[in-house]
N, CA, C and O atoms as CSV, one atom per row, in Angstrom:
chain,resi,resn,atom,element,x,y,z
A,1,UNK,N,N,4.964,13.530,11.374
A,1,UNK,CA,C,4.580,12.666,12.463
A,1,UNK,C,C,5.315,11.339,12.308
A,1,UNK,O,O,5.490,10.915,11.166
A,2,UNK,N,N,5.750,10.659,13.334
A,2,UNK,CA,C,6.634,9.477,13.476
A,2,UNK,C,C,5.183,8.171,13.509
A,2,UNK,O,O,4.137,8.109,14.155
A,3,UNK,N,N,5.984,7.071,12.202
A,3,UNK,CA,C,4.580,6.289,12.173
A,3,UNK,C,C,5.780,4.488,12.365
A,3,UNK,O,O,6.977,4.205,12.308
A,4,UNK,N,N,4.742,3.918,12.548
A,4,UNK,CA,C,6.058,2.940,13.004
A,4,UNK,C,C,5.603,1.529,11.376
A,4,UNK,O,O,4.699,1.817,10.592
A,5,UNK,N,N,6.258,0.444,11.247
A,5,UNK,CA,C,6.042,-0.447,10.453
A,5,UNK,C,C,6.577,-1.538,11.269
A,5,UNK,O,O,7.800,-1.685,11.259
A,6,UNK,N,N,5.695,-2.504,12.134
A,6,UNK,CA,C,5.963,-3.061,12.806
A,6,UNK,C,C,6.905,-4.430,12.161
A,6,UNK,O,O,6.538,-5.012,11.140
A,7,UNK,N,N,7.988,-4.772,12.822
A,7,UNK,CA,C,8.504,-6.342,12.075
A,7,UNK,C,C,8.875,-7.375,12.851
A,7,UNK,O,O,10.021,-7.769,12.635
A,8,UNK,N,N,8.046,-8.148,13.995
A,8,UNK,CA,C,7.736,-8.944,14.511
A,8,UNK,C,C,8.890,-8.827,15.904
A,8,UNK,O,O,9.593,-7.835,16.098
A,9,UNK,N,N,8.888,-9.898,16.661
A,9,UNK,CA,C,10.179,-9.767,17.723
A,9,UNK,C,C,11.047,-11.095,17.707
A,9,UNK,O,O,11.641,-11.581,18.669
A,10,UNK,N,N,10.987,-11.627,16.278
A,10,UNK,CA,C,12.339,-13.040,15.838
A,10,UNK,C,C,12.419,-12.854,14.874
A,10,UNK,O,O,11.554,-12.047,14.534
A,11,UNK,N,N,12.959,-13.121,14.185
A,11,UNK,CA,C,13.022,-13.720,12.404
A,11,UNK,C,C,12.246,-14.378,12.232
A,11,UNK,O,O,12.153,-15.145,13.191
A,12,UNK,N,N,11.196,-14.661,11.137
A,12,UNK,CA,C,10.027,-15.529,10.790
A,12,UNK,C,C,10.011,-16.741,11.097
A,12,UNK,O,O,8.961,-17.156,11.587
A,13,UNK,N,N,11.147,-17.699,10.915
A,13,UNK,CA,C,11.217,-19.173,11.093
A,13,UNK,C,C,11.545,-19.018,12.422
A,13,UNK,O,O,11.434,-20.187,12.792
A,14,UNK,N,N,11.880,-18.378,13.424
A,14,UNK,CA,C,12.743,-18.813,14.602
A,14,UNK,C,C,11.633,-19.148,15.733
A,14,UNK,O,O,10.453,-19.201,15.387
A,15,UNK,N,N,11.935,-19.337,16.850
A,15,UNK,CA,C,10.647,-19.919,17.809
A,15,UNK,C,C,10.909,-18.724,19.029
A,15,UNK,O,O,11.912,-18.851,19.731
A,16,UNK,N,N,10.046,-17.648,19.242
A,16,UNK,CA,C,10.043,-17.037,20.253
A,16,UNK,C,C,10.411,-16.977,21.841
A,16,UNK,O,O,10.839,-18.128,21.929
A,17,UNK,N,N,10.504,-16.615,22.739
A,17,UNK,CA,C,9.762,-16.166,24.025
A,17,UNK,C,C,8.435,-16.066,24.380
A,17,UNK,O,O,7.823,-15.444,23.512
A,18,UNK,N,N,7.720,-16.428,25.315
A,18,UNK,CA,C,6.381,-16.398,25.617
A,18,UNK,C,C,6.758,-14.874,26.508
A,18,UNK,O,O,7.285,-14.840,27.619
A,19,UNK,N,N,6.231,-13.390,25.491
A,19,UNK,CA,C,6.137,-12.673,26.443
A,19,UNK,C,C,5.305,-11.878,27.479
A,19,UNK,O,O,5.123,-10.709,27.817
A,20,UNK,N,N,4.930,-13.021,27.776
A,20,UNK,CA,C,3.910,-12.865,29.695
A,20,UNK,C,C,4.909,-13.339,30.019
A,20,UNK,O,O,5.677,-12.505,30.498
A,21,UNK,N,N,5.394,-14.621,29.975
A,21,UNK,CA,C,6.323,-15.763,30.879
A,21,UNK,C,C,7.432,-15.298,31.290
A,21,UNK,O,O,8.061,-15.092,32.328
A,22,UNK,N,N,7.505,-15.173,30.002
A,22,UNK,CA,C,9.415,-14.726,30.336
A,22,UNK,C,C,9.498,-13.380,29.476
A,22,UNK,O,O,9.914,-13.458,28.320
A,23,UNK,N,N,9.066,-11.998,30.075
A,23,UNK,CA,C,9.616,-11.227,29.809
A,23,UNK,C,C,10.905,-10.533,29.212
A,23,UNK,O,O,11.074,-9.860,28.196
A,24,UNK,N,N,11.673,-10.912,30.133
A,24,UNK,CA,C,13.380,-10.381,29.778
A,24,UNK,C,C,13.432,-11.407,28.711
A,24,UNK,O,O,13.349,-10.894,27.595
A,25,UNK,N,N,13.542,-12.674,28.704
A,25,UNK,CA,C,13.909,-13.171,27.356
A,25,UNK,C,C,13.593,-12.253,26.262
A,25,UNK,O,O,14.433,-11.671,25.575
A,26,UNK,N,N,11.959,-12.140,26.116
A,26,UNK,CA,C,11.354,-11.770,25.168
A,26,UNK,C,C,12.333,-10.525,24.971
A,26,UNK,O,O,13.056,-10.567,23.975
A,27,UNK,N,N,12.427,-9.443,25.801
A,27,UNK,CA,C,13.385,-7.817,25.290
A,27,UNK,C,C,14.564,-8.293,24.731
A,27,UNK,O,O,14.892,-7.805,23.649
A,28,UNK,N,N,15.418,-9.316,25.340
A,28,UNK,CA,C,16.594,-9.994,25.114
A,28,UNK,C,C,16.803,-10.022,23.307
A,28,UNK,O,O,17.676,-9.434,22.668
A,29,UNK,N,N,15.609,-10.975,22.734
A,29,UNK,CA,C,15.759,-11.947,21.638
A,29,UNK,C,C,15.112,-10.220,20.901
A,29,UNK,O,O,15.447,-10.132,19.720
A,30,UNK,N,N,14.511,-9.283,21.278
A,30,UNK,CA,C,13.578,-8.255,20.416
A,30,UNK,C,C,15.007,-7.730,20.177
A,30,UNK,O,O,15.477,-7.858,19.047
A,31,UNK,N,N,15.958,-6.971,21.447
A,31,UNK,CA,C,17.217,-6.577,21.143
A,31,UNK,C,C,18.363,-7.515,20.093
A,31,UNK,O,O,19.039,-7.102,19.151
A,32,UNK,N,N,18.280,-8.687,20.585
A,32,UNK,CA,C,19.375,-9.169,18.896
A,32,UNK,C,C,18.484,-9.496,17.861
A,32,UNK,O,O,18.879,-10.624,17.565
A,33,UNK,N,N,17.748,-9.302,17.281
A,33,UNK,CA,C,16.910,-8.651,16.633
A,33,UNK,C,C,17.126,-7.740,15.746
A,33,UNK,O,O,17.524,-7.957,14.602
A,34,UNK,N,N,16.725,-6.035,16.513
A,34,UNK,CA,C,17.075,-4.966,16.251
A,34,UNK,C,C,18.289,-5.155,15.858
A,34,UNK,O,O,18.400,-5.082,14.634
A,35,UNK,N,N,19.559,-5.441,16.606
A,35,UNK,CA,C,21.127,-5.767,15.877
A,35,UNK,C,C,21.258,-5.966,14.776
A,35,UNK,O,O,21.891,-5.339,13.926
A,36,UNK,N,N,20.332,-7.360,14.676
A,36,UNK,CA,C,20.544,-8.143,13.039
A,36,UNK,C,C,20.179,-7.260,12.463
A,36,UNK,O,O,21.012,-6.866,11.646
A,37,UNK,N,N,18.863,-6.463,12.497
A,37,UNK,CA,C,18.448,-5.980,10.836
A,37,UNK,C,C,18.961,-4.713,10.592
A,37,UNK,O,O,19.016,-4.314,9.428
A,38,UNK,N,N,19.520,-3.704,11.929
A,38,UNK,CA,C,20.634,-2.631,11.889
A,38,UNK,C,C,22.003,-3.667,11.015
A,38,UNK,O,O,22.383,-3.111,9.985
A,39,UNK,N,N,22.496,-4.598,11.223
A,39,UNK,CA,C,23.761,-4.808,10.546
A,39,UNK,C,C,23.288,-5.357,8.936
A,39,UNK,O,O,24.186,-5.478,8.103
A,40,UNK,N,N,21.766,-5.697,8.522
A,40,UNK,CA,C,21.228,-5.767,7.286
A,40,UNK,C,C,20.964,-4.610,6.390
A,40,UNK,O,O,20.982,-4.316,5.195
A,41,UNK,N,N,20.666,-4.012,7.753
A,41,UNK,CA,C,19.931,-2.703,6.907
A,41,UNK,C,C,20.203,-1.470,7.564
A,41,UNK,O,O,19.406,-1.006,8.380
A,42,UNK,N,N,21.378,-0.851,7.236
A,42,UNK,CA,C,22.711,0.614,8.098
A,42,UNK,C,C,21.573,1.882,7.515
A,42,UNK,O,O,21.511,2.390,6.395
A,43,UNK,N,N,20.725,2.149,8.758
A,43,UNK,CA,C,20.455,3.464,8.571
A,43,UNK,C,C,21.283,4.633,7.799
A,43,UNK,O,O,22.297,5.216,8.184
A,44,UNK,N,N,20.788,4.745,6.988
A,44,UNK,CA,C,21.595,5.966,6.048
A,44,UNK,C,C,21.527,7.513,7.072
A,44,UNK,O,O,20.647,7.924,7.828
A,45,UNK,N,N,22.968,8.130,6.659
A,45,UNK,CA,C,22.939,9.226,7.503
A,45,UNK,C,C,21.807,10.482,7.453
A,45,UNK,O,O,21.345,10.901,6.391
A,46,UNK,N,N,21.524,10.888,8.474
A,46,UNK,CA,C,19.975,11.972,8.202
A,46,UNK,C,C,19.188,11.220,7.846
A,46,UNK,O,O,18.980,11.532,6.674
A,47,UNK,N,N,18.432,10.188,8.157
A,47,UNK,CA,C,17.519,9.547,7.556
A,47,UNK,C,C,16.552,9.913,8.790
A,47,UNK,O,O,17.091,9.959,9.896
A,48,UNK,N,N,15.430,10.129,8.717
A,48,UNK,CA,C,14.203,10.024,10.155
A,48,UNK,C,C,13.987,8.724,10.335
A,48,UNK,O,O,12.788,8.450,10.265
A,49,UNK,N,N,14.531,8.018,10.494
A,49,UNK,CA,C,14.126,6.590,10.654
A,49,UNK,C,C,15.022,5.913,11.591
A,49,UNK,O,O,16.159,6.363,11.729
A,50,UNK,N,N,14.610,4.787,12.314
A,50,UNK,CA,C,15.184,3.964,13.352
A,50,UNK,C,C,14.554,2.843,13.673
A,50,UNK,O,O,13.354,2.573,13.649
A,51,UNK,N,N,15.481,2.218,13.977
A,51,UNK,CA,C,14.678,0.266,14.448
A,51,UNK,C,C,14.690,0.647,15.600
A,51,UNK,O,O,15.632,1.292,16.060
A,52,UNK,N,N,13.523,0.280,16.351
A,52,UNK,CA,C,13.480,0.599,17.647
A,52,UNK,C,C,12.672,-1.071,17.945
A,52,UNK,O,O,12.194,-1.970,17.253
A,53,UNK,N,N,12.949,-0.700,19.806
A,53,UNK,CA,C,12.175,-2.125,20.310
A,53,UNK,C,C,11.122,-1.325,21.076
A,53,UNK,O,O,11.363,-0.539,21.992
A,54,UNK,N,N,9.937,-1.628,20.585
A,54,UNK,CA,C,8.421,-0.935,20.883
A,54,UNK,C,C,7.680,-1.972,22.362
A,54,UNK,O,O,7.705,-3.202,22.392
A,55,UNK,N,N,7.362,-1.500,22.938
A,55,UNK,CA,C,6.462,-2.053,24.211
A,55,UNK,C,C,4.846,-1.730,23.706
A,55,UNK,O,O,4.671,-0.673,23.100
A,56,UNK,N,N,3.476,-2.775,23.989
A,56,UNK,CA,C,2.468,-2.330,23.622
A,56,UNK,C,C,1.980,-2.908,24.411
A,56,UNK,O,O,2.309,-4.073,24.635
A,57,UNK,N,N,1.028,-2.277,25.096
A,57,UNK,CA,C,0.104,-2.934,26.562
A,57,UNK,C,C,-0.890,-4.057,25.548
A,57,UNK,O,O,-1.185,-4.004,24.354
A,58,UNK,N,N,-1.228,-5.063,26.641
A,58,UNK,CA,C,-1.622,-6.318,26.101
A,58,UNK,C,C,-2.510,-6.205,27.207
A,58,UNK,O,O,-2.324,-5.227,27.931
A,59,UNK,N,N,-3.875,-7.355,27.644
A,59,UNK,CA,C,-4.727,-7.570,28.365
A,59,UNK,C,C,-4.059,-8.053,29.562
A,59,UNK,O,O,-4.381,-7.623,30.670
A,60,UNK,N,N,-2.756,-9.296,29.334
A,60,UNK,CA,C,-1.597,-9.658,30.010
A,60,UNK,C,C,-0.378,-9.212,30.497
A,60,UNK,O,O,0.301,-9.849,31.302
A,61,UNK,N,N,0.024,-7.739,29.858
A,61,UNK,CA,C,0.643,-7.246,30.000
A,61,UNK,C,C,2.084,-6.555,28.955
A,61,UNK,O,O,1.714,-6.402,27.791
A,62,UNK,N,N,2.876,-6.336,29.079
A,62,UNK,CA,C,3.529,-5.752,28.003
A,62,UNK,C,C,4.164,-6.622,26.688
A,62,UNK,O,O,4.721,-7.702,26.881
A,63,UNK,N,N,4.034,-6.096,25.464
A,63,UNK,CA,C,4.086,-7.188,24.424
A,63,UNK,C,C,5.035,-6.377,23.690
A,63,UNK,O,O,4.762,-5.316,23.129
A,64,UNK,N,N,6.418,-7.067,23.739
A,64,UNK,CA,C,7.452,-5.867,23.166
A,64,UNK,C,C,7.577,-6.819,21.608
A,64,UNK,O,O,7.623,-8.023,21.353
A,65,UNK,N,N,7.603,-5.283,20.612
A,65,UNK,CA,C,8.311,-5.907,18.997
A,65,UNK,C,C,9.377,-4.964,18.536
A,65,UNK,O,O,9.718,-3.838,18.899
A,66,UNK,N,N,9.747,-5.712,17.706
A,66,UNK,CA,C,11.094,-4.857,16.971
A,66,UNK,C,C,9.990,-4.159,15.664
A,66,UNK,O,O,9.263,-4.862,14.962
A,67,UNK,N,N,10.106,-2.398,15.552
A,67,UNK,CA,C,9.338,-1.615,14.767
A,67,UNK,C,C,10.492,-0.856,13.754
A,67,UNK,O,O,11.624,-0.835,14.238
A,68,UNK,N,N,10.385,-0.430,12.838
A,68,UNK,CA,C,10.896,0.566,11.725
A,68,UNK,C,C,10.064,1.830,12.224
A,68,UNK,O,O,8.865,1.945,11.971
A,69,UNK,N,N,10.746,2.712,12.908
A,69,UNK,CA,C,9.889,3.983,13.016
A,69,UNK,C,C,10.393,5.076,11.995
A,69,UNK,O,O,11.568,5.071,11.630
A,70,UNK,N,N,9.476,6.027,11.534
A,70,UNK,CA,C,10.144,6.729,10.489
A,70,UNK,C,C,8.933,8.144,10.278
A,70,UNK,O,O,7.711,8.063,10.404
A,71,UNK,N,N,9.661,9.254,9.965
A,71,UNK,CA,C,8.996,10.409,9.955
A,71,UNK,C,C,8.217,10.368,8.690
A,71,UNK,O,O,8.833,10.452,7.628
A,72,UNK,N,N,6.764,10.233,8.699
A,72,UNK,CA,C,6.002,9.787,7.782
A,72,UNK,C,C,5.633,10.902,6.779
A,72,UNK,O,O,4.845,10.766,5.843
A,73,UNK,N,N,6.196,11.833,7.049
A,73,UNK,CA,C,5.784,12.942,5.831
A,73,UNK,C,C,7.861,13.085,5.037
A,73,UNK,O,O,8.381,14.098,4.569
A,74,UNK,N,N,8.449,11.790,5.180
A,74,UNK,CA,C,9.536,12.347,4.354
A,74,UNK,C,C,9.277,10.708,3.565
A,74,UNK,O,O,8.934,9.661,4.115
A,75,UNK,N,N,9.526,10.916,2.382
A,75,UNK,CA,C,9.452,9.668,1.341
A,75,UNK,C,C,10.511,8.730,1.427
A,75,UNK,O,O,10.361,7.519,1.266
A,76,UNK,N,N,11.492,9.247,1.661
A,76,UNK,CA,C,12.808,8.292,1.717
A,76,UNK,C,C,12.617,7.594,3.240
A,76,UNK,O,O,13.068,6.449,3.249
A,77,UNK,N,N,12.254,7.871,4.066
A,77,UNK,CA,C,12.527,7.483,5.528
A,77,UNK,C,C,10.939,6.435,5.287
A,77,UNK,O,O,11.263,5.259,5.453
A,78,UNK,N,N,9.599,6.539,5.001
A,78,UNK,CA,C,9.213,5.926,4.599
A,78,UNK,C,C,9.412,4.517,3.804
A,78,UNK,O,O,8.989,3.462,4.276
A,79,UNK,N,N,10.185,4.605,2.389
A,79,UNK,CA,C,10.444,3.677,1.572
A,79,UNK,C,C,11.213,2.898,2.549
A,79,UNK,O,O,10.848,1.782,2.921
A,80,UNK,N,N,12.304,3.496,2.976
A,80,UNK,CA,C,13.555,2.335,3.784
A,80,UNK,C,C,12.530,1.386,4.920
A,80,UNK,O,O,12.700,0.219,5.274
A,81,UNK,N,N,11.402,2.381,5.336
A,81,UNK,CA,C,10.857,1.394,6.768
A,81,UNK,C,C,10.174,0.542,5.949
A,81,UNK,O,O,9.969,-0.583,6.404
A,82,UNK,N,N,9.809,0.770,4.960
A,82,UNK,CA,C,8.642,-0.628,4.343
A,82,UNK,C,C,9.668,-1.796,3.419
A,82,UNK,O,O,9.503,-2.992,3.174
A,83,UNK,N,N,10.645,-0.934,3.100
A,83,UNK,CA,C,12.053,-1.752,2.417
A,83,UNK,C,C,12.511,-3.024,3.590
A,83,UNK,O,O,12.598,-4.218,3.303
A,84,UNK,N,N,12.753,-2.455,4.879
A,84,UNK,CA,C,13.016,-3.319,5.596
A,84,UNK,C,C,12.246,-4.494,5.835
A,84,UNK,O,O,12.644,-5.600,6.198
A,85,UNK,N,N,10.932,-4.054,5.548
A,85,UNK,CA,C,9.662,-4.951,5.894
A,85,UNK,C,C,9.892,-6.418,4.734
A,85,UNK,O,O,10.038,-7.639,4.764
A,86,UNK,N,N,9.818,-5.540,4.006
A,86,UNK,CA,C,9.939,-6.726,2.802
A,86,UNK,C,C,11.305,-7.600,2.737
A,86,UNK,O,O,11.309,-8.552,1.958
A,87,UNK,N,N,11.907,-7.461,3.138
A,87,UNK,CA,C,13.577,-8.061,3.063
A,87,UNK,C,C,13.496,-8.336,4.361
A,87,UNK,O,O,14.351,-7.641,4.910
A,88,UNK,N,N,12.861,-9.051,5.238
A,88,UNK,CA,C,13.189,-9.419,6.376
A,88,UNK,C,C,13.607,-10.708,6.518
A,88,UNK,O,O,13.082,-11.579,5.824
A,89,UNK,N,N,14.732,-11.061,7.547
A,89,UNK,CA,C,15.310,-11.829,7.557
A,89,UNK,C,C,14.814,-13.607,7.771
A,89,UNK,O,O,14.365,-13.519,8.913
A,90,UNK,N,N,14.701,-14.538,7.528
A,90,UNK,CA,C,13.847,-15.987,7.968
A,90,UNK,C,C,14.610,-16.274,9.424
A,90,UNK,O,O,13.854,-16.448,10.380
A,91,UNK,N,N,16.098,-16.340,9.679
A,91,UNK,CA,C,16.003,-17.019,10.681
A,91,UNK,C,C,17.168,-16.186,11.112
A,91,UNK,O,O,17.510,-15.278,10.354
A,92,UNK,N,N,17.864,-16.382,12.296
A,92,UNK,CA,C,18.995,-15.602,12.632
A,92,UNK,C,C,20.465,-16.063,12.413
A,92,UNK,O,O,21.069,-17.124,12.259
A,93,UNK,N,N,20.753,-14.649,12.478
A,93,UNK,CA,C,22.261,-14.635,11.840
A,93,UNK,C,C,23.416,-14.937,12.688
A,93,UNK,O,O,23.169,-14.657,13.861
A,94,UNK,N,N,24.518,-15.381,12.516
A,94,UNK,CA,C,25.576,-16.365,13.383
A,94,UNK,C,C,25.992,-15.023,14.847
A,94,UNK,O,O,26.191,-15.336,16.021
A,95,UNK,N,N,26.022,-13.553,14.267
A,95,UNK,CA,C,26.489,-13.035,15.149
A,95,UNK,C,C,25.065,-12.897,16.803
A,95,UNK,O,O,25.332,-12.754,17.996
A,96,UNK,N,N,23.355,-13.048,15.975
A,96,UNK,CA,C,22.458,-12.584,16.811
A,96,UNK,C,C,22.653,-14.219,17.919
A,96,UNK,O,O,22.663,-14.394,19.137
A,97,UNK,N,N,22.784,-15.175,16.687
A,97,UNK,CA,C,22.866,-16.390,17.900
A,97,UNK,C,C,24.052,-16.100,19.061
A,97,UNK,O,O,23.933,-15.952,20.278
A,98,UNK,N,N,25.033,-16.082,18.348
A,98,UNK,CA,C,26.234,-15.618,20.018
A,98,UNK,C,C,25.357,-14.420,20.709
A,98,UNK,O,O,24.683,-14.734,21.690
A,99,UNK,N,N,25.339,-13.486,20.395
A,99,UNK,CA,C,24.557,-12.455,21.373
A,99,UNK,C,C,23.316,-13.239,22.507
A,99,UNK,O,O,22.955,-13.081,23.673
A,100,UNK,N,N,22.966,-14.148,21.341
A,100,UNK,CA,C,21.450,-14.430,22.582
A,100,UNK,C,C,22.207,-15.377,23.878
A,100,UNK,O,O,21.915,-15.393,25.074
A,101,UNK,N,N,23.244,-16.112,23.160
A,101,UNK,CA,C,24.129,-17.244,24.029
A,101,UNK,C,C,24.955,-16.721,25.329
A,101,UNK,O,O,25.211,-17.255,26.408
A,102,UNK,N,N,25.331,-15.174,24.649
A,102,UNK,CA,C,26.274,-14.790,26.244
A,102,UNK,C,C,24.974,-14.323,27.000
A,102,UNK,O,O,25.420,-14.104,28.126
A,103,UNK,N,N,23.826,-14.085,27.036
A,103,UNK,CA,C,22.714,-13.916,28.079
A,103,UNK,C,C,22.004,-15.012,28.772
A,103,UNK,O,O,21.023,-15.420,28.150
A,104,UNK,N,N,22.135,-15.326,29.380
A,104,UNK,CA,C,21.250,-16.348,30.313
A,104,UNK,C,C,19.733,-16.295,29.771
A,104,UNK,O,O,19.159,-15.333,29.261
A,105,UNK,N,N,19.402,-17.167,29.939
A,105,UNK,CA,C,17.705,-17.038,29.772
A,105,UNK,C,C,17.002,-16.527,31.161
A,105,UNK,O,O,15.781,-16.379,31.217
């Protein structure tokens, strides 16, 4: 069964999107995101695992995060999603800032 390890939708220090407000920002900044910690952390080949950008209904409406999903009955695809967890990045990296810059807000 596919179990996810959620890892927020910025880098810890960085200052979000309000996502009610501004939606697309919010997918925007979740997608360079996902980038950064794919170019931190290169899915190994055959691995059940993937950074994905997760949507979760909210009282307000959709609340998207960047997740480690991973086939929870294999140990290795496991370790890497909680590996990622722990090594997560504080703030963003020079290539996620240009990415967020060629998008408009």
């Amino acid at each position: 069964m596919m179990s996810y390890v959620y890892l927020g939708c910025v880098p810890a220090m960085e200052s979000c999107a309000n996502a009610i407000k501004q939606p697309d920002q919010s997918r925007r900044e979740c997608r360079a995101y996902k980038h950064q910690l794919l170019r931190l952390f290169p899915i190994p080949k055959d691995m059940p695992a993937k950074i994905v950008v997760k949507g979760s209904q909210h009282d307000y409406g959709i609340y998207y995060e960047v997740a480690a999903r991973y086939d929870d009955t294999n140990a290795d695809a496991m370790h890497f999603a909680y590996g990622v967890e722990a090594q997560l990045p504080q703030t963003w990296d020079e290539q996620a800032v240009r990415e967020l810059a060629l998008v408009p807000a």
